[in-house]
N, C-alpha and C positions, 0 to 999 in steps of 0.2 A: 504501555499505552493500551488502554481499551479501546476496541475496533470495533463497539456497537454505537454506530451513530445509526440516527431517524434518515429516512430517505431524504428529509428535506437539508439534513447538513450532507449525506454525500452526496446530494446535488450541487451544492452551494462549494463543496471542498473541488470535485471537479470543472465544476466552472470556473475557479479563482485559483486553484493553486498553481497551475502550468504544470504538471508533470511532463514529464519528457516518456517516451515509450514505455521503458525501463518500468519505471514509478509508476504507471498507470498501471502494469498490467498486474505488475504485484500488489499494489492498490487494493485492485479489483479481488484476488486471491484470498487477500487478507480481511476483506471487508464480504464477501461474497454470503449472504442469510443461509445458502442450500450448502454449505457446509466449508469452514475457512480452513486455511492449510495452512502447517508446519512450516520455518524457514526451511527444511528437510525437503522438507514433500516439493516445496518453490524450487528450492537449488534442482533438484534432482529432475523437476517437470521442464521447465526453464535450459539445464546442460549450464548450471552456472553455478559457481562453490557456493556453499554457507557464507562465508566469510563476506562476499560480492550483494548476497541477499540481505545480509544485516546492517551493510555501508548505504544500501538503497533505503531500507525502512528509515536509518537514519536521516537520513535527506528529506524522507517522505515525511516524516514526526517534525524538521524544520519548517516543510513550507504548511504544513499547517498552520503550523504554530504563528507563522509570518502573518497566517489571512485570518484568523481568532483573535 
C-alpha cells in the first residue's frame, strides 16, 4: 500500500476510520512527510515484534478500505 496520501485524505482517513491507539500511532509513523519508518524501526521504537506491527498495518489497510 502506498502511504502518500494529500493532507486532505489523511484528514478525512482519521476522522472516519476509528483507529483504536495501536493504529493511530503507527498510522501516524507510517504516513508521517519528515521521514516514514520501517516495520523495524516501529517494532523496535514501540517494544512490540515485527510480526504485532504488520497484523496492525493489516487492520489499518481494512478500515481504510471499509471508509473508500
Amino acid at each position: 500500500m502506498n502511504y502518500d496520501f494529500t493532507k486532505f485524505e489523511l484528514d478525512y482517513i482519521n476522522e472516519n476510520a476509528n483507529f483504536n491507539d495501536t493504529q493511530q500511532e503507527i498510522f501516524n509513523r507510517l504516513t508521517d512527510k519528515r521521514g516514514r519508518q520501517s516495520i523495524v524501526q516501529i517494532s523496535m521504537e514501540m517494544n512490540i515484534s515485527t510480526a504485532s506491527v504488520s497484523r496492525v498495518i493489516k487492520q489499518i489497510k481494512h478500515k481504510i478500505l471499509k471508509i473508500i
